[in-house]
N, C-alpha and C positions, 0 to 999 in steps of 0.2 A: 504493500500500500504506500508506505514510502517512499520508495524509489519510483512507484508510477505518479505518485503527486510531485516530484521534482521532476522530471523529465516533461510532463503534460505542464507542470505551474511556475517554474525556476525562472523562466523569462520577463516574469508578472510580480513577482514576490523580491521583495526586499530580506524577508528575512523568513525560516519556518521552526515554529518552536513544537517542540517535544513533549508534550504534558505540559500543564498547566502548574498546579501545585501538588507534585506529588510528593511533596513530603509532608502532607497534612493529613492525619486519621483520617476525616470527616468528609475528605476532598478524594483526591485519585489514590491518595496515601492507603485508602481502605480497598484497594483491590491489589489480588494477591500478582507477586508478581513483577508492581509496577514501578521497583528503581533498575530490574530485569531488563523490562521493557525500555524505560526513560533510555538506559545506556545501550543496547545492540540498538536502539530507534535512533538516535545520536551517530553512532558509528554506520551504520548501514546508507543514512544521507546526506554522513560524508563521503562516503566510497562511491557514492549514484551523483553527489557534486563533482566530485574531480573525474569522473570518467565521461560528463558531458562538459565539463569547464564551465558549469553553472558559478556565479557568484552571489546566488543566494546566503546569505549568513546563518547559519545551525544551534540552535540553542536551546535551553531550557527555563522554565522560572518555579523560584520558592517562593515560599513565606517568610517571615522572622519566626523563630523559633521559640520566641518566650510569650506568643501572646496566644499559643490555642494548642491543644493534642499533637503531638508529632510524631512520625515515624521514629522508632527508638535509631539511634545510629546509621540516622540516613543517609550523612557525608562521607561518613566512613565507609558504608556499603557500597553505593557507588563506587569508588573507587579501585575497591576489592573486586567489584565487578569488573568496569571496564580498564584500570591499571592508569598509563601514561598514554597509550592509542586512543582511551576516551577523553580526556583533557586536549587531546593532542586536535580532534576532530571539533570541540566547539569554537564557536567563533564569538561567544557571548555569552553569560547567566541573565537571567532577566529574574528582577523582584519585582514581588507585588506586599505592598508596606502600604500602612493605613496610621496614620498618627490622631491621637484625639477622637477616632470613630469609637472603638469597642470598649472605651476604659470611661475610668471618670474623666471630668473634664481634667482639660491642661488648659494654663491659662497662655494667652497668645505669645507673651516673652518666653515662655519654654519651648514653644515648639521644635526650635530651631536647634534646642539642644538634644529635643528627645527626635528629631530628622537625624544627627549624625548621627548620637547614640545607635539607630537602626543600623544604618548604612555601615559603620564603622564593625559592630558585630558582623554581618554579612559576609564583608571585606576578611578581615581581620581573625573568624572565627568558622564562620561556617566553611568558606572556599578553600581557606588555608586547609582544615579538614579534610576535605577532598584533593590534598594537592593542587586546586587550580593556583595559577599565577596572576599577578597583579596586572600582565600583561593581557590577561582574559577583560574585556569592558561588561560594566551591568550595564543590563538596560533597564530603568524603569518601567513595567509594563505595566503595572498598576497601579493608583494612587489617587486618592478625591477626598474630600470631605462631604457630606449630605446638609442637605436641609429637611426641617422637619420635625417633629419632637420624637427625642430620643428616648425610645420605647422602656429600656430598663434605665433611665433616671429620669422622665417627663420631662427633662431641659430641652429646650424650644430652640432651635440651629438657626439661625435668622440667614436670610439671604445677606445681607452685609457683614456678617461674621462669616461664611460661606466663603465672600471675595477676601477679605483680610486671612483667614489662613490658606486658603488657594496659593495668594501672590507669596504667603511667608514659607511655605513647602517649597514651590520653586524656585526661588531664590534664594534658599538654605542649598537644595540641590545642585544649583549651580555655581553657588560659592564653593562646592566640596566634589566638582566634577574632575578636577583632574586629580585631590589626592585619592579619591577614589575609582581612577578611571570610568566613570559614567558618561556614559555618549547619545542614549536616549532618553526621553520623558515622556509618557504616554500616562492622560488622566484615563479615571470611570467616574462620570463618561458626560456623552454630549449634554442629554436630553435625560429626564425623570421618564420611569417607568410607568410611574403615574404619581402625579403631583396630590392625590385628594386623601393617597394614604403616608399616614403618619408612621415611617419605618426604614431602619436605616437603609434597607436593597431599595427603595422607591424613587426616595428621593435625593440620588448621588448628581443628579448630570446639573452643568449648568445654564442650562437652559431647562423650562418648565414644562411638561410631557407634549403641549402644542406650540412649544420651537421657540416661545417667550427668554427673553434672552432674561437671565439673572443680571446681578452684577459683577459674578464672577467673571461671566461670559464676555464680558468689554475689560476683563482684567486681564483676563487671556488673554484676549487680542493685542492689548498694550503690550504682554510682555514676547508675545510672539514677536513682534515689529520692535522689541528692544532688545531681546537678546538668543532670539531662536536662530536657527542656524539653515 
């Protein structure tokens, strides 16, 4: 399946990842099998890249590790699995980090410290783990904050606190892209899945389920047109 989705889609794709969060119980982490998979599915389209000169990019993405269930010694397994031919084959880790969504509040002057705090375990704890090298880039593949009242403390996400931690996530991220090697940022997500329920999967996008732009959504753009690439 792999290697026919690169040969049919490698001309179209920027990049193909591997599993989503397979190191999480509750996620891909709970089928049997699946850092098996994550590593021969890694190595197999890198061997289907180089044999048609695709330069599609190959990778995978986690979670942080201290904030939900995890696969017990899931950095370590990988490894054991695929050795130095699977590090050898990716071209990027991608996370998906959530700051201020699943805990109590953080007030807005912290963010910034509990942004590297993430990034820096990742870097520094998880990959090393696994042998990858600093020379591997994250990519952020996940990241937003919601609006909305937040179901396990009724604190109410205001669309202008929405924009203020938005613009303070990525420019924590970007102030820390090259000691981290981080080359992309990708939010969740555009648009609300629907604006009229009160819960954190609803109301992540910034813009409101019928395309209403937030103000996050003009904060983006500003920072797109100031520092995107």
């Amino acid at each position: 399946m792999i290697r026919s989705i690169i040969r049919q889609y490698s001309n179209h794709l920027d990049c193909l990842q591997i599993t989503g969060e397979a190191n999480m119980t509750f996620m891909e982490g709970s089928k049997p099998n699946v850092q098996k998979t994550l590593v021969q599915g890694i190595m197999a389209a890198k061997n289907e890249k180089e044999a048609i000169n695709s330069q599609v990019n190959i990778g995978f993405a986690a979670d942080p590790d201290h904030v939900g269930p995890i696969v017990p010694d899931f950095w370590e397994r990988i490894f054991e699995l695929g050795g130095h031919d699977f590090v050898q084959a990716l071209d990027y880790v991608g996370y998906n980090f959530y700051v201020d969504v699943f805990e109590e509040e953080i007030k807005l002057k912290d963010i910034p410290a509990s942004v590297e705090y993430v990034l820096c375990r990742f870097r520094e704890k998880n990959l090393k783990t696994a042998h990858i090298p600093e020379t591997i880039p994250i990519r952020i593949t996940e990241n937003g904050w919601p609006t909305g009242r937040h179901p396990f403390t009724g604190r109410e996400r205001s669309y202008e606190h929405q924009a203020k931690v938005f613009e303070t996530i990525i420019r924590t991220v970007y102030s820390l892209r090259e000691e981290f090697n981080i080359t992309h940022y990708e939010f969740f997500g555009l648009r609300d899945a629907d604006s009229s329920i009160h819960d954190l999967f609803h109301q992540f996008g910034i813009m409101g389920d019928d395309y209403t732009p937030k103000p996050a959504f003009h904060t983006f753009q500003r920072l797109v047109q100031e520092i995107g690439v």
